[in-house]
N, C-alpha and C positions, 0 to 999 in steps of 0.2 A: 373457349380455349384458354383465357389466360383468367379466368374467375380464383383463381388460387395461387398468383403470381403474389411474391411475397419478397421481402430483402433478406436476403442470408444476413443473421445475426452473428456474428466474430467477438468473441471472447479473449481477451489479451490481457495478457496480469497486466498491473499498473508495477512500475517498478517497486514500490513496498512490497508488493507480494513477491516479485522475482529473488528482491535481497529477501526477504523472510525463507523462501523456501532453498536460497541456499546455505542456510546457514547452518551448525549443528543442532539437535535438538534442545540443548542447554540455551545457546546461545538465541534461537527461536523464541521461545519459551519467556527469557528475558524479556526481547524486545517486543512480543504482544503483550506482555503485563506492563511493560513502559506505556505503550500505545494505549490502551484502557486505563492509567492510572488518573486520575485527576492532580495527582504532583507535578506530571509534566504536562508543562505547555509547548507546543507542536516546534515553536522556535526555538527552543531550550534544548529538545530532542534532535532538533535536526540539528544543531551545533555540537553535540554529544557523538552524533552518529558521524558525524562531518570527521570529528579528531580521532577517529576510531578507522579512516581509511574506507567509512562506508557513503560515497559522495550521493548526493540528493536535494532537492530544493526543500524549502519551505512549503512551497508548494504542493509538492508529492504527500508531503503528509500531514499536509490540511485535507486534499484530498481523501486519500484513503482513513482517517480518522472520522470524517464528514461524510464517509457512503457518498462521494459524488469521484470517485474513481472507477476505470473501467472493468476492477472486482463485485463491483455492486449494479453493474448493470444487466438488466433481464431482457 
């Protein structure tokens, strides 16, 4: 009866993803070629995104740059 009981899996952006997908396509666009550049360092960028009105830890995007945010999980 319960041979196939399993945990429902829940997929929730991590907030990089939520600001990424509100953003306009220009401005997207930007911020994943920041995100992949090796110029920026994770701290450099959050302090950039910080004076830009876009609030987020250090944290957030160690994570999501690191695949260990809940974008990358299966």
């Amino acid at each position: 009866m319960l041979e196939n009981l399993k945990p429902t899996i829940r997929h929730y952006p991590c907030k990089m993803k939520t600001i990424l997908e509100s953003l306009s396509e220009a401005d997207r666009k930007t911020l994943t070629d920041a995100l992949e550049s090796p110029l920026w360092n994770n701290s450099a960028l959050t302090t950039a995104l910080n004076e830009r009105g876009l609030k987020l830890s250090r944290y957030t995007v160690d994570a999501h740059t690191g695949k260990r945010c809940s974008c990358w999980r299966t």
